[in-house]
N, C-alpha and C positions, 0 to 999 in steps of 0.2 A: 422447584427451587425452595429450598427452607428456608431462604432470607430474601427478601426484596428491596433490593438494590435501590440506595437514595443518590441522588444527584452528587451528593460530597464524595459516596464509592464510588462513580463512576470518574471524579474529579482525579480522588485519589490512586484511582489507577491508572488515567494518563498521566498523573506526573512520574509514577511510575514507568512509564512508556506503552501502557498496553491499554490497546483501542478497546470502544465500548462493545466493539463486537466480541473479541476477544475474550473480555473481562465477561459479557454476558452469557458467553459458550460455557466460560468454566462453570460458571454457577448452574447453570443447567443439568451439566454434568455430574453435579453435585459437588463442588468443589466448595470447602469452607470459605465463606467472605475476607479473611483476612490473609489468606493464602492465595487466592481470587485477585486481591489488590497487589500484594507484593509480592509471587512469584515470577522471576523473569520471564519473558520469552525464550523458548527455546533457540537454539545458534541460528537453525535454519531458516525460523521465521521471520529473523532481526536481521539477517547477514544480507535479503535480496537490497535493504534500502542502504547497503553500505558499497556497493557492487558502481561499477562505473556506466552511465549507460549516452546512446545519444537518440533526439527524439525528433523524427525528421514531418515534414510536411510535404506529401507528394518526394520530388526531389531536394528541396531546399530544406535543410538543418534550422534546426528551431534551436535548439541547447544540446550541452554534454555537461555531465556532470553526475552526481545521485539521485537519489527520487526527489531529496529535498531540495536540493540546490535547484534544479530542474522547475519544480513547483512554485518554488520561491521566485524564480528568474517568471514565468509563465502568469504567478499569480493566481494559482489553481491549488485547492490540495494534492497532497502527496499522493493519497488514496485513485486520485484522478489519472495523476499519472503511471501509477501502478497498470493503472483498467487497461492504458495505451497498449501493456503487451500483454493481454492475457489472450486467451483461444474465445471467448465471450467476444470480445471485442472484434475478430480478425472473421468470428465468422458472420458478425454484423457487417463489415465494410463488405463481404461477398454479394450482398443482397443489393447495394449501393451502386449507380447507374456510374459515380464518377471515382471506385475506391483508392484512385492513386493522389487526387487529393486529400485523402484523411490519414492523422498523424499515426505514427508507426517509432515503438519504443524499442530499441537494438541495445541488446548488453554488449558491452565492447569487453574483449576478452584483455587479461592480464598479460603483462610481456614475461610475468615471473618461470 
């Protein structure tokens, strides 16, 4: 890294919308700090938290909504809810004596 990142970059790049991890990859990767804060995310990495999903418990429905509505409704980060449908996650609840009580995030597909 040719710049070490203060607290106000990292500020500045989530008003920007892009997380510290994010913002800390680019610079890794050698990315200039001011293109670091203000380049967007790409479609793909910004499109899953705009996707419809619902996030159930065992059988019972906890919320439907985005990641943020979801998180917001929950009272959890967004990030949190993400983790619900990653493969990370699915191959933890395997190991798990009761995995049909632990929550499970479903992307609900479009009618389009």
């Amino acid at each position: 890294m040719k710049h070490k990142p203060t607290s106000a970059d990292y500020s500045a790049a989530k008003a920007n919308g892009i997380s510290a991890t994010a913002f800390y990859h680019r610079l890794r990767r050698g990315w200039d700090i001011g293109k670091a804060i203000t380049e967007p995310l790409q479609i793909q990495e910004r499109s899953k938290r705009h996707r419809v999903f619902a996030l159930y418990k065992g059988d019972e429905l906890l919320s439907v909504g985005t990641i943020e509505e979801i998180a917001e409704e929950l009272n959890v980060l967004p990030e949190t809810v993400l983790f619900y449908g990653t493969n990370v996650y699915k191959r933890r609840l395997e190991t798990r004596k009761n995995p049909k009580n632990c929550r499970e995030l479903v992307e609900l597909e479009d009618d389009d």
